[in-house]
C-alpha positions as a printed NumPy array, in Angstrom:
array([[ 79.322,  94.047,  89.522],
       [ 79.892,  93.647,  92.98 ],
       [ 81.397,  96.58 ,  93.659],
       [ 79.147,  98.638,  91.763],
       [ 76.615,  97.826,  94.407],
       [ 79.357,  98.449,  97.166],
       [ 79.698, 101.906,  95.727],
       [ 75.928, 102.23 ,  94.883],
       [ 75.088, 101.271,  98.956],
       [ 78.087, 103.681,  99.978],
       [ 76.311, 106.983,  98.153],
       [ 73.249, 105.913,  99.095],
       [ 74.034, 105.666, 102.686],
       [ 75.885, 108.998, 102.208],
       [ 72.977, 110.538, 100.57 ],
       [ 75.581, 112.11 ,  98.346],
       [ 77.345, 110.629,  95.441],
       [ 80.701, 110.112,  95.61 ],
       [ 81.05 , 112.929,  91.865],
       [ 79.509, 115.769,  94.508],
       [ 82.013, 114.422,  97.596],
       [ 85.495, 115.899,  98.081],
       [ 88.287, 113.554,  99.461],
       [ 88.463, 115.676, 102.351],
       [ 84.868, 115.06 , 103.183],
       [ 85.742, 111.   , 102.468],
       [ 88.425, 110.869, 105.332],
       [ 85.971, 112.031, 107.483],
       [ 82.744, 110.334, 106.527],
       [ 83.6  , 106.824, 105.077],
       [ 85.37 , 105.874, 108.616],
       [ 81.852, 106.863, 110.014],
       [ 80.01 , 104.976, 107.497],
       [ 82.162, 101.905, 107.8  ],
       [ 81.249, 101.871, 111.447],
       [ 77.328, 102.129, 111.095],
       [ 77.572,  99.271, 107.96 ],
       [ 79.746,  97.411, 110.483],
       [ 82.273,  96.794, 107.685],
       [ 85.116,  98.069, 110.782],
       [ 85.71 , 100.419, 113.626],
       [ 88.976, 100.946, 112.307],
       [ 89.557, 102.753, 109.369],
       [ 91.845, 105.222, 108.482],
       [ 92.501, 107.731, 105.746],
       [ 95.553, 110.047, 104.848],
       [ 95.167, 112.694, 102.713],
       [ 97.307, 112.605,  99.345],
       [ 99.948, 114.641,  97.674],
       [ 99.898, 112.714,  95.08 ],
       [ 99.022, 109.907,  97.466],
       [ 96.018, 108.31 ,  99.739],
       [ 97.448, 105.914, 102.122],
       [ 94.019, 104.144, 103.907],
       [ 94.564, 101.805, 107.054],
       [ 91.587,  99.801, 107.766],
       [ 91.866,  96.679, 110.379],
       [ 89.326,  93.93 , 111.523],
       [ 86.788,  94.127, 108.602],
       [ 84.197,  92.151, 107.008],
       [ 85.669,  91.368, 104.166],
       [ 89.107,  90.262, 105.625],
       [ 88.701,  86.36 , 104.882],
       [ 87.613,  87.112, 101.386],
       [ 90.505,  90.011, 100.687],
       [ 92.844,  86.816, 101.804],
       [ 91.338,  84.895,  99.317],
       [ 92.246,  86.874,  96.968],
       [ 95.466,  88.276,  97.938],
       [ 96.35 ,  84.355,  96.977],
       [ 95.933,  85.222,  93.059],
       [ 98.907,  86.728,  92.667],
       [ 98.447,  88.474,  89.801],
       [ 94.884,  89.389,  90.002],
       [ 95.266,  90.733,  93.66 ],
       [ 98.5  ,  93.165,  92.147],
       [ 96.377,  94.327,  89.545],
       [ 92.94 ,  94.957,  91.034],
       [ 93.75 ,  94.596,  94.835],
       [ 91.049,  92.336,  96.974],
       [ 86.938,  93.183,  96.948],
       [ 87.183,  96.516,  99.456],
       [ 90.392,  98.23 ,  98.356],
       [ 89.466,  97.639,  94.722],
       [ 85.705,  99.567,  95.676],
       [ 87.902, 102.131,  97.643],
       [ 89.872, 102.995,  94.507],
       [ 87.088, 103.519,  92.699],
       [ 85.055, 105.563,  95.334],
       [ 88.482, 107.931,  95.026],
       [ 88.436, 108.127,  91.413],
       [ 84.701, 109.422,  91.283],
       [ 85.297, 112.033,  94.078],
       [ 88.945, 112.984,  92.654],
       [ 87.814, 112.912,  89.214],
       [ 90.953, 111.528,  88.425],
       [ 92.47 , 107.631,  87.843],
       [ 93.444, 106.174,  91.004],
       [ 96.171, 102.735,  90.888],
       [ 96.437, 100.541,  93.528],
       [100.211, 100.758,  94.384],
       [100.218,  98.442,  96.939],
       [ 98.383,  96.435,  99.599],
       [ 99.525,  94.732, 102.638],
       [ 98.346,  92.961, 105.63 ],
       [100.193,  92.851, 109.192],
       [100.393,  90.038, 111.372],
       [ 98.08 ,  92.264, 113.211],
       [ 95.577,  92.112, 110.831],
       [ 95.812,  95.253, 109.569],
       [ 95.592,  96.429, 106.284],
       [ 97.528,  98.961, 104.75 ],
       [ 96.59 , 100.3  , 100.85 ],
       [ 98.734, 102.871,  98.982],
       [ 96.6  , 104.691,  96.542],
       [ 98.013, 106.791,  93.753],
       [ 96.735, 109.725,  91.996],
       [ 97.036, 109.869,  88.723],
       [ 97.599, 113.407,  87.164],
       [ 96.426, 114.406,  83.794]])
């Protein structure tokens, strides 16, 4: 799938695969790696509790994320194309489930995605 190749591209670009990564070594290097892919200059990731909240603004796959966010039901369950391949870039570096809890975009073009860890 589609992002199955995201994720592929992202550990190959990290030269590390995302099972070896930490999530403190994410919220430093995928807002580097987003920049040289020219995916955004603008991303943005908080740690969790039990929690990741990721900001990301002006990307490449805005249009298509809007698309999407107008299937309802299919946008709540999966979220759009990049916060659906975030979620699972967190799950293999957490080794834990990850849920989308919820995804929004500003009038400002910014999007916000709440990311929940789920505990055993």
């Amino acid at each position: 799938t589609r992002r199955s190749s995201d994720l592929k591209l992202f550990e190959k670009e990290l030269k590390k695969p995302f099972t070896e990564t930490s999530l403190e070594d994410l919220q430093t290097q995928l807002p580097k790696l987003f920049d040289e892919l020219q995916i955004t200059k603008h991303l943005n990731i908080q740690p969790p509790n039990n929690n990741i909240t990721v900001t990301i603004r002006n990307h490449v796959f805005e249009d298509l994320c809007n698309e999407t966010a107008k299937l309802e039901l299919t946008h709540k369950t999966v979220g759009c194309h990049l916060s659906s391949a975030l979620a699972c870039a967190f799950a293999k570096a957490t080794g834990k489930p990850i849920v989308i809890e919820n995804e929004e975009t500003s009038p400002d073009h910014a999007t916000t995605i709440l990311y929940k860890v789920l505990e055993d």
